[in-house]
Every structure is written in structure tokens, then in C-alpha cells.
N, C-alpha and C positions, 0 to 999 in steps of 0.2 A: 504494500500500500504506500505508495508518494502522492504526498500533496506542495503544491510549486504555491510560496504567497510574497507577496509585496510586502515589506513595510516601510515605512517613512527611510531608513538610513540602507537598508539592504533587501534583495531578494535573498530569499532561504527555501529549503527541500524539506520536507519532513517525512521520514523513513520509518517503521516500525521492523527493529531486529528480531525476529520471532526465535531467533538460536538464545538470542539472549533477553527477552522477553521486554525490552527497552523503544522508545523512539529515541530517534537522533535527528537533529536540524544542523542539519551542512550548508553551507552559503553556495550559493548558485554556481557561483565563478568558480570556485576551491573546494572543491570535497575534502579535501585535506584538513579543513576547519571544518571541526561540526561540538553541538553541546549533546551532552544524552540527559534522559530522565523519565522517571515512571511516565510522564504524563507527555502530553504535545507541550502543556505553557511551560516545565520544566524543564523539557529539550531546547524551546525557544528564548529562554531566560538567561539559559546557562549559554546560548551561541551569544546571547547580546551582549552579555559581561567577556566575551574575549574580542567580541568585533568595535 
């Protein structure tokens, strides 16, 4: 499951890892940057605190 969203400062991906039962939101341009967390606002919290 990927969901592609806008926000005000970046585009982000948000992935559900089902091996590790996590979502992750990696920036659009760099998968190499992503945040993980139980939840989507979690995954996406934790991408904004490194971007």
C-alpha cells in the first residue's frame, strides 16, 4: 500500500512494511530519507523532524 501526498515544505511516500508490521514516509526525491512508526502521523512526524 503507497500513498504519494503534498505538504507545505515536501512531497512524501507513505509505505506500510508488513515484514515489519511498520509504515515509513520517505521523501519523494530520496528514499534514502524516510521516518517509520506505528501509525501514518508517526511515520510522517518523524520524516519532518529530519527534513
Amino acid at each position: 500500500m503507497t500513498f504519494t501526498n503534498k505538504n507545505k515544505f515536501f512531497q512524501y511516500t507513505v509505505t506500510l512494511d508488513t515484514s515489519e508490521n511498520i509504515f515509513k514516509a520517505h521523501l519523494a526525491k530520496d528514499l534514502s530519507v524516510y521516518g517509520a512508526g506505528n501509525t501514518i502521523e508517526e511515520a510522517v512526524y518523524n520524516l519532518e523532524k529530519l527534513v
